[in-house]
C-alpha positions in Angstrom: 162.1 77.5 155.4 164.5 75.4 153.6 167.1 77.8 153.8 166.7 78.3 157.2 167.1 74.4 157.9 170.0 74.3 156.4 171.3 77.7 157.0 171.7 78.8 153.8 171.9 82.7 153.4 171.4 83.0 149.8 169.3 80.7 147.2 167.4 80.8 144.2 163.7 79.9 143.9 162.3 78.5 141.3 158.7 77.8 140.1 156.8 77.8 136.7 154.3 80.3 136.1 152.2 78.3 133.9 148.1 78.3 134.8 147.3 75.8 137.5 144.1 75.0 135.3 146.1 74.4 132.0 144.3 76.7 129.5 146.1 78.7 127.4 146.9 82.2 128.1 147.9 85.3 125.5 150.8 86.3 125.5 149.9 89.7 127.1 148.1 87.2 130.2 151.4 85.1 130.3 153.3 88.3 131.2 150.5 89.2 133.8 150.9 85.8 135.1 154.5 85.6 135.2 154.7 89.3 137.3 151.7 88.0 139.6 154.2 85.1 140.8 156.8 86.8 140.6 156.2 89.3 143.0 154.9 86.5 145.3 158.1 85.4 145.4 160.0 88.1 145.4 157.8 89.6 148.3 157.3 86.2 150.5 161.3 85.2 150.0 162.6 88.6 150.7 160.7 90.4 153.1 163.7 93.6 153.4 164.4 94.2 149.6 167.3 95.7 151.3 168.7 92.6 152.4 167.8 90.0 149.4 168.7 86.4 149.9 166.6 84.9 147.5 166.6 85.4 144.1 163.4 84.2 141.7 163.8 82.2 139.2 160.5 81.6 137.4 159.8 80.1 134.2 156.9 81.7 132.3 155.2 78.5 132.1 157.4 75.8 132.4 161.6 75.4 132.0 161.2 73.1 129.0 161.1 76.2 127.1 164.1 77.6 127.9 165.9 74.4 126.4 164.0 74.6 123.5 165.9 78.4 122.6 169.0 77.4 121.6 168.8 74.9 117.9 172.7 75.1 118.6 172.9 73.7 122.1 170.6 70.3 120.3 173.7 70.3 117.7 176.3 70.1 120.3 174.4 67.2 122.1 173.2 65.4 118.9 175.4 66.3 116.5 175.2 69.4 114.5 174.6 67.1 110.7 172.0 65.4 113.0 169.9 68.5 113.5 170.7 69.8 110.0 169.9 66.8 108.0 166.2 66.6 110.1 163.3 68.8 109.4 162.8 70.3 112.8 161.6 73.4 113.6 162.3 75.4 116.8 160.2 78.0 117.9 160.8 81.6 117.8 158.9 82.7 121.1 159.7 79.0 122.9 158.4 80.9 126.6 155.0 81.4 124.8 154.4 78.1 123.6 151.4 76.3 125.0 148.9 73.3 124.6 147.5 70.2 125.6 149.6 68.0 128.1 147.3 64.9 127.2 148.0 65.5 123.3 152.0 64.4 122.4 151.4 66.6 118.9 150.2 69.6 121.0 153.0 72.7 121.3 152.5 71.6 125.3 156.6 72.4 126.0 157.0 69.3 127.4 155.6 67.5 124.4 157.2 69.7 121.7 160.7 68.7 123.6 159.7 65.6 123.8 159.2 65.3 119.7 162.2 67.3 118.9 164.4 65.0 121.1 162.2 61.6 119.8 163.5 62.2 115.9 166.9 61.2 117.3 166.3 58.7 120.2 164.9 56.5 117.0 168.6 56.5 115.6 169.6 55.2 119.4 171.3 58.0 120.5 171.1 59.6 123.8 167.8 58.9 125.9 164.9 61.2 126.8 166.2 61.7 130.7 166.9 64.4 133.5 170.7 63.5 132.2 169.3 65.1 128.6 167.9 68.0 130.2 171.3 69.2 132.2 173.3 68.2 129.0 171.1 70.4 126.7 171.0 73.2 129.7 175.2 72.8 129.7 175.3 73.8 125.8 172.5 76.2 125.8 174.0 79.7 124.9 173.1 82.4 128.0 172.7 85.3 125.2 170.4 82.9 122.8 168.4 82.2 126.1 167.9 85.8 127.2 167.1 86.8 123.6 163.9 83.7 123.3 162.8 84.0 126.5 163.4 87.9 127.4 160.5 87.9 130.0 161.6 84.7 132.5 165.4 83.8 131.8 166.3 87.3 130.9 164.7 88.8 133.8 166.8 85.7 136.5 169.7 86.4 134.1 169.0 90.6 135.4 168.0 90.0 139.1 171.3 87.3 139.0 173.6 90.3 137.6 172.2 92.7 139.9 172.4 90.4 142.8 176.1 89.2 141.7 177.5 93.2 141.7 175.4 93.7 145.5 177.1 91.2 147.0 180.5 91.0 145.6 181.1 94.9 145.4 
């Protein structure tokens, strides 16, 4: 509806496909999940497959995950001896992680970001803002991102391609 306001032809939705409830899921129910509304989108956005306008972008539970991929992407925003020197760890499998929102030590994305990017806003560098989130986004390697998060970014990152040769060929 959006789109149509503003005539827009082409756009990208995007949505998280964490639980409304907030339990945590396995990893096999997070993939479930994440094709459930998916397809929702996919089938309520583009009605004629044949004439896509709308392409889905959907976290599999929320988009803090994808900026916690890339350790390199926190190096060129902090400082790479910043993120050396510290004993952080990033997560493997960041699109899996899960936990309590109410509990800051909980692997809750949010909070885990939160606590990665808190061991350096003590040393008074940059602040924990919207303005962090597009700067770590900006230095976040595509590749890294697809490679940590294979089922949400690397399926956009697919659908964009696809989407990219359709239109421009």
């Amino acid at each position: 509806m959006y789109m149509k306001e503003k005539k827009y032809s082409h756009g990208i939705y995007y949505c998280d496909a964490d639980r409304s409830t907030g339990t945590s899921n396995t990893e096999q129910q997070a993939k479930k999940r994440f094709k459930e509304v998916y397809e929702e989108v996919e089938r309520g956005a583009n009605p004629d497959l044949d004439k896509r306008e709308v392409i889905p972008m959907i976290a599999l539970r929320m988009v803090e995950s994808w900026l916690l991929s890339d350790k390199n992407a926190f190096e060129l925003v902090y400082g790479a001896s910043a993120v050396r020197d510290s004993d952080i760890s990033f997560p493997a499998k960041p699109e899996y992680l899960w936990g309590k929102e109410e509990d800051p030590k909980s692997n809750y994305p949010k909070n885990y970001l939160k606590r990665i990017c808190s061991s350096f806003h003590k040393k008074g560098k940059i602040p924990f803002d919207k303005q962090l989130y597009a700067d770590l986004a900006e230095q976040t390697d595509i590749e890294v991102l697809c490679k940590k998060c294979p089922v949400s970014f690397g399926t956009f990152k697919k659908d964009m391609e696809t989407y990219l040769l359709h239109v421009f060929s």
